[in-house]
C-alpha positions as a Markdown table, in Angstrom:
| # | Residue | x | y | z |
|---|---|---|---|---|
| 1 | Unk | 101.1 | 275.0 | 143.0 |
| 2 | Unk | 101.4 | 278.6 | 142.5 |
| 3 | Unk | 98.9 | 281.1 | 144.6 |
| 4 | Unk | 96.8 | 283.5 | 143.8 |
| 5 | Unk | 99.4 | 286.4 | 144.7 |
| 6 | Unk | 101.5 | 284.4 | 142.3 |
| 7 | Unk | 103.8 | 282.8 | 145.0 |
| 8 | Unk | 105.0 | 279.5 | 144.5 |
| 9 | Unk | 104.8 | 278.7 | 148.1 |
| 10 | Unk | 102.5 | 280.4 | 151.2 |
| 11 | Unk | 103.1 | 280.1 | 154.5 |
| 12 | Unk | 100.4 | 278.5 | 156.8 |
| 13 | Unk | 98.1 | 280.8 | 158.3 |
| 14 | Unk | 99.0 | 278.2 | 161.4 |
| 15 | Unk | 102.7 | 279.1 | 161.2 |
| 16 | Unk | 104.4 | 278.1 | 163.3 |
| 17 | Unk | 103.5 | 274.8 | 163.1 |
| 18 | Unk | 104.6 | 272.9 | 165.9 |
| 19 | Unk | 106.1 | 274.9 | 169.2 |
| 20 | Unk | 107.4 | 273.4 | 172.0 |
| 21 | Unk | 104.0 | 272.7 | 173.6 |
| 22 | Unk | 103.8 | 270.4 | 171.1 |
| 23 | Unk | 105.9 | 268.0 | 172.0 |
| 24 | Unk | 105.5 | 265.0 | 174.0 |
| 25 | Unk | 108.5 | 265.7 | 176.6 |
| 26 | Unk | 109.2 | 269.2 | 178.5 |
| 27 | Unk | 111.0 | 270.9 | 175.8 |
| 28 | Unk | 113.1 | 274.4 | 175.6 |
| 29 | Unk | 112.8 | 274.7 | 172.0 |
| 30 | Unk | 111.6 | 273.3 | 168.8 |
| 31 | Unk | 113.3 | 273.8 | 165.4 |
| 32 | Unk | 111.3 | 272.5 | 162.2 |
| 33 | Unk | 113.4 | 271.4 | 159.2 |
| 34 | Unk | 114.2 | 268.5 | 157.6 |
| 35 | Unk | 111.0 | 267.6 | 155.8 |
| 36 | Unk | 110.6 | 265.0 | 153.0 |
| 37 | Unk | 107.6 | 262.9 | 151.2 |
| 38 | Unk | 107.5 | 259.9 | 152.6 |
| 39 | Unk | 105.1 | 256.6 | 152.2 |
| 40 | Unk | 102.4 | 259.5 | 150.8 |
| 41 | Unk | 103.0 | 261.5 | 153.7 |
| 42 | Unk | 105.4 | 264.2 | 155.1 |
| 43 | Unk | 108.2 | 263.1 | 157.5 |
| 44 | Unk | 109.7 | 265.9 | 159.3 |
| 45 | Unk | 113.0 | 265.6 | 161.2 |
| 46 | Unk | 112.5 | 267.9 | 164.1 |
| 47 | Unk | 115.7 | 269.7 | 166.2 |
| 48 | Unk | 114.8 | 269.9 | 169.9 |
| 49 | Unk | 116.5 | 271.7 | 172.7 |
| 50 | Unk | 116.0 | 270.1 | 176.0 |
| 51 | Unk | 115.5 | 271.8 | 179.0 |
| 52 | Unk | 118.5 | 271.4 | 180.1 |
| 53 | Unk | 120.2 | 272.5 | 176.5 |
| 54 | Unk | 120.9 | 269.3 | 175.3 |
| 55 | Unk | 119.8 | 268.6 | 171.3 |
| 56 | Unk | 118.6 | 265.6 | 169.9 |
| 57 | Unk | 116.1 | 264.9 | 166.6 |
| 58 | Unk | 112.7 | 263.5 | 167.1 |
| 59 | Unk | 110.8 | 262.6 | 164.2 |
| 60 | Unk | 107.1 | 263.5 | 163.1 |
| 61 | Unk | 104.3 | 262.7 | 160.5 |
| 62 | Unk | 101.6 | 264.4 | 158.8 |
| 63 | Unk | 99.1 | 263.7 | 156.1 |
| 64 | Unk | 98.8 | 267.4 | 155.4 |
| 65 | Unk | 102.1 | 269.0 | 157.0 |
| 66 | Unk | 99.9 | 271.2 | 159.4 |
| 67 | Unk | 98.6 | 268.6 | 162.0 |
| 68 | Unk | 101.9 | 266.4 | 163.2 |
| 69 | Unk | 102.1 | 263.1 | 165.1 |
| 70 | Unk | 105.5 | 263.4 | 166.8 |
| 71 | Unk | 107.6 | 260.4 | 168.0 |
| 72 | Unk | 107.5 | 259.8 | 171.6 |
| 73 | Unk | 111.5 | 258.9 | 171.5 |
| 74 | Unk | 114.2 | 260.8 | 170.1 |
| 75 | Unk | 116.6 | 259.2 | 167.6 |
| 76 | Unk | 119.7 | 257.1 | 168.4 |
| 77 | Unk | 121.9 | 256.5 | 165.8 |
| 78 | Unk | 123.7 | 253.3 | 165.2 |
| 79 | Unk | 127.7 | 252.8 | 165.4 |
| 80 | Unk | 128.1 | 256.7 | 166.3 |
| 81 | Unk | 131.0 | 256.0 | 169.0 |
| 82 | Unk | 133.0 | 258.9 | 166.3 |
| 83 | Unk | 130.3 | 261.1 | 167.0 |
| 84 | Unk | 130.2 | 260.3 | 170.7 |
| 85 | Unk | 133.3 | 261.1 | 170.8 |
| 86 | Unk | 133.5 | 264.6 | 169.5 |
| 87 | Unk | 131.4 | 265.4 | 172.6 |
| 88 | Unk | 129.1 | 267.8 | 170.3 |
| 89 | Unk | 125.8 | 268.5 | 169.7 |
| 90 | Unk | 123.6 | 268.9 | 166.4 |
| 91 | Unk | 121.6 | 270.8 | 164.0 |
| 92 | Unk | 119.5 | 271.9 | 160.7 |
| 93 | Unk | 119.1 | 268.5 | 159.1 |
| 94 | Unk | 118.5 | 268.2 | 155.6 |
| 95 | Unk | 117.0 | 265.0 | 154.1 |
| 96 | Unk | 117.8 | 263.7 | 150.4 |
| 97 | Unk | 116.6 | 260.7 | 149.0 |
| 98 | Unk | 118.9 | 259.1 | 146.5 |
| 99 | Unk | 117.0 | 256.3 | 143.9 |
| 100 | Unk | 120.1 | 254.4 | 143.0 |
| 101 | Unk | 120.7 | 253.6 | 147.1 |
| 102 | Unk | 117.0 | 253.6 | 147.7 |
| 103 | Unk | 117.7 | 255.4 | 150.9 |
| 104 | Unk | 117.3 | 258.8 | 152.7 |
| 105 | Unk | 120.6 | 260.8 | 153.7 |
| 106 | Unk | 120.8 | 262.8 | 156.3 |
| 107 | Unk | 123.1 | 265.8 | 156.2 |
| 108 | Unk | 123.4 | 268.3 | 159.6 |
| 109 | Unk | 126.3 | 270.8 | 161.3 |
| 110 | Unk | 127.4 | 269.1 | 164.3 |
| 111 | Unk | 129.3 | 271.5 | 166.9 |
| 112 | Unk | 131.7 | 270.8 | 169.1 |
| 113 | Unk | 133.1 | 273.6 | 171.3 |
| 114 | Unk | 136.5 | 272.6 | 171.1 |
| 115 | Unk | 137.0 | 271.2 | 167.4 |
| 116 | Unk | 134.4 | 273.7 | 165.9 |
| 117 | Unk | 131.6 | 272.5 | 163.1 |
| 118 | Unk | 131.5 | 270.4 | 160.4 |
| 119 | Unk | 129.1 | 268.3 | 158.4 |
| 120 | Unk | 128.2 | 264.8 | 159.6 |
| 121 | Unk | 125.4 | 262.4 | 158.1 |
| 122 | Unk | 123.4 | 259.4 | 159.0 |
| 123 | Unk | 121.0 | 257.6 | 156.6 |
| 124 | Unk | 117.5 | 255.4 | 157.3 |
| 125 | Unk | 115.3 | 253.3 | 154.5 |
| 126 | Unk | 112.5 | 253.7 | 157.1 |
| 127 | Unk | 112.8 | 256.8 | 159.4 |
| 128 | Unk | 112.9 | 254.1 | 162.4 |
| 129 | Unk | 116.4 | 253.1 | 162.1 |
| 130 | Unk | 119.3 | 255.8 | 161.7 |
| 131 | Unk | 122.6 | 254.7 | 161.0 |
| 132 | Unk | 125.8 | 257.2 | 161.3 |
| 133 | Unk | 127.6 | 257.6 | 158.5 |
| 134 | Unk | 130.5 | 259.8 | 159.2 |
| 135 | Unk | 131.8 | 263.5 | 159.1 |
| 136 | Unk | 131.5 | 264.6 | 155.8 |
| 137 | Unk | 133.8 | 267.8 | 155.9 |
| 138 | Unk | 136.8 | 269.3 | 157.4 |
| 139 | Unk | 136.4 | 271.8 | 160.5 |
| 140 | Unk | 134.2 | 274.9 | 160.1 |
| 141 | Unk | 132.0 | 273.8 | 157.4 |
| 142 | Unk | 128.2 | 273.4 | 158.3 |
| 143 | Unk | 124.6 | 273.1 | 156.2 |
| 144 | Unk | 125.7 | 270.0 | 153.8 |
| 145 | Unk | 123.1 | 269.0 | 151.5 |
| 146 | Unk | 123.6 | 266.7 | 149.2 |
| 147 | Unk | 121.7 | 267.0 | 144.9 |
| 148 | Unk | 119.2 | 264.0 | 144.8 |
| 149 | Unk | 120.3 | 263.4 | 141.2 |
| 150 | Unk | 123.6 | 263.0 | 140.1 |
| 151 | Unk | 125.9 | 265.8 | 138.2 |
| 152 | Unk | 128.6 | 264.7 | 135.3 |
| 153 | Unk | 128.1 | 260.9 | 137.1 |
| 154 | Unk | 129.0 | 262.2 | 141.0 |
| 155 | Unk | 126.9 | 262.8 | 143.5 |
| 156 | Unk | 127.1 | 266.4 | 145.0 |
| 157 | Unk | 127.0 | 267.8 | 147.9 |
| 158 | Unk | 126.3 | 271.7 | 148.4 |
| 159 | Unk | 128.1 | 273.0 | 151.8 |
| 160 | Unk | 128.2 | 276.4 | 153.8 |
| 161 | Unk | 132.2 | 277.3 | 155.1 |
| 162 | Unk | 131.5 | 278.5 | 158.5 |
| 163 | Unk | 134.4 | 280.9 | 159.4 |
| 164 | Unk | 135.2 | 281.9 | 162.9 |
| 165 | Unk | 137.2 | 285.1 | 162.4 |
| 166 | Unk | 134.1 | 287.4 | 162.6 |
């Protein structure tokens, strides 16, 4: 819907919308991205920063993507022992939904201070169950997103090279 100032989009006057006394475990930070339809309502993948630093994803719900039920657990991901591995942590999900799968992809950066960033992605039919799909790029590549509709017959995927040299 376009707004009276002739903006496709405004920002809540409640902006922003969830903050880190929001959420149902002591929490540094809060980062809001990731949001999709979903069953009629919004789901939004949420990026927390522990206390402690640690990052995980959480997820929430809205009818009206201003007043959020938030999950009580964070979200494990099935057969990640690859992402386990890299010892990193994780960031700025994006969610796609692609028809022909009937599932929701999950593209985010996942650092690592010793072998950089790159993209990796998990997928879910439900939002409850998240299962790790791989890394999806080379080294110093972040903020994959992938065109819900295919292009020529191929899926695509949009990325961000993420260069160290300054």
């Amino acid at each position: 819907m376009i707004s009276s100032r002739g903006e496709l989009f405004t920002r809540s006057i409640k902006n922003p919308i969830l903050t880190a006394k929001d959420l149902p475990v002591p929490t540094n930070s809060v980062f809001n991205s990731g949001v999709i339809k979903y069953q009629g309502m919004y789901a939004m993948m949420l990026r927390i920063e522990d206390l402690d630093r640690g990052q995980h994803f959480r997820m929430a719900y809205s009818e009206d993507g201003e007043k959020w039920n938030i999950e009580k657990n964070e979200i494990k991901f099935i057969g990640d022992q690859e992402l386990v591995d890299y010892k990193a942590f994780y960031y700025d999900p994006r969610i796609t939904y692609l028809e022909e799968d009937k599932k929701y992809y999950v593209n985010f950066a996942v650092h690592s201070d010793i072998s950089g960033v790159r993209g990796g992605m998990i997928s879910t039919c439900d939002f409850k169950e998240f299962r790790w799909e791989g890394f999806q790029t080379s080294p110093d590549c972040r903020n994959c997103v992938l065109f819900p509709e295919k292009i020529s017959g191929l899926y695509v995927r949009l990325d961000r090279p993420h260069a160290n040299d300054g």
